[in-house]
C-alpha positions, 0 to 999 in steps of 0.5 A, spaced: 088 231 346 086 239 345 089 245 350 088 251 351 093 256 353 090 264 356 095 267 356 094 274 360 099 281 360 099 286 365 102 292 364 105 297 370 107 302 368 110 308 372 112 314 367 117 320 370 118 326 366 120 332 367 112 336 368 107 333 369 101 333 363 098 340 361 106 343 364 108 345 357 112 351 358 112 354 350 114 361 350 114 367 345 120 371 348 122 377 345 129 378 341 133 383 337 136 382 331 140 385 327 136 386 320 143 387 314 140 389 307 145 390 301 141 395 296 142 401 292 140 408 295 139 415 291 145 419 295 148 425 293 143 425 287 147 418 284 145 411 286 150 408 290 150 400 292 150 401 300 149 396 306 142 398 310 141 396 317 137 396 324 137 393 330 130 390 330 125 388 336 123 381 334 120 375 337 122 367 338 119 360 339 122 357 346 120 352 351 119 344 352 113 340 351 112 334 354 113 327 350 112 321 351 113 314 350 108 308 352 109 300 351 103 298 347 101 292 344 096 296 339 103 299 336 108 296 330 113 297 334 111 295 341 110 303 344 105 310 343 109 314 340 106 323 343 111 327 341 110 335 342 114 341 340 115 347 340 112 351 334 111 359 331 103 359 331 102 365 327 107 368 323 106 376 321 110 380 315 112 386 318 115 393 314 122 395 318 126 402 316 134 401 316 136 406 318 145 406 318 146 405 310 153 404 309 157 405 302 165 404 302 164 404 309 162 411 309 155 412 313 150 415 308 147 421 313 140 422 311 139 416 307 134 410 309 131 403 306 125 399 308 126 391 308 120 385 310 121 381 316 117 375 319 115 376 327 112 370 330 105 373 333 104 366 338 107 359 339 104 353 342 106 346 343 104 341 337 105 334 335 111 333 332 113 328 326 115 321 329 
């Protein structure tokens, strides 16, 4: 005696999330930050270690994007993992003046330094690690 068994899945599945698909909300927002550099200046015709700072107009990465997770029968682990972040996009070097340098406490008048800062340009939501 032979039998044949069908066996039929159906799923239904009804997802609630925070936005619907396409409502990423991934920002470039604007910060300041306080850019401290320890270095050696010329003041009074002598080199002198000095701390050199500026508060400086940078931008950061911010926001949610949507993710998910589905019951699958195609995946290992029984679910289709779509994990999305927010991330910095294009990344910009850009060339900043110090200009309160400080040595001994004392404010070096005159004196100033330049210091490398990276500033984010774009940000977007992008898949994630799982």
């Amino acid at each position: 005696m032979v039998m044949t068994l069908t066996l039929t899945l159906t799923f239904t599945l009804t997802l609630h999330s925070a936005g619907a698909q396409g409502n990423d909300n991934c920002q470039l927002i604007p910060v300041r930050e306080n850019i401290i550099k320890e270095t050696t200046v010329l003041h009074l015709n002598r080199q002198v270690q000095a701390s050199c700072s500026a508060e400086v107009n940078l931008h950061k990465c911010e926001g949610q994007c949507e993710s998910k997770v589905i019951p699958s029968v195609r995946h290992a682990r029984g679910f289709r993992r779509d994990c999305r972040c927010c991330k910095e996009g294009t990344i910009r070097t850009r060339t900043v003046p110090l200009t309160r340098c400080f040595h001994n406490g004392e404010l070096l008048v005159g004196v100033m330094d330049m210091a490398e800062v990276s500033d984010l340009e774009s940000c977007s939501c992008v898949s994630c690690m799982n």
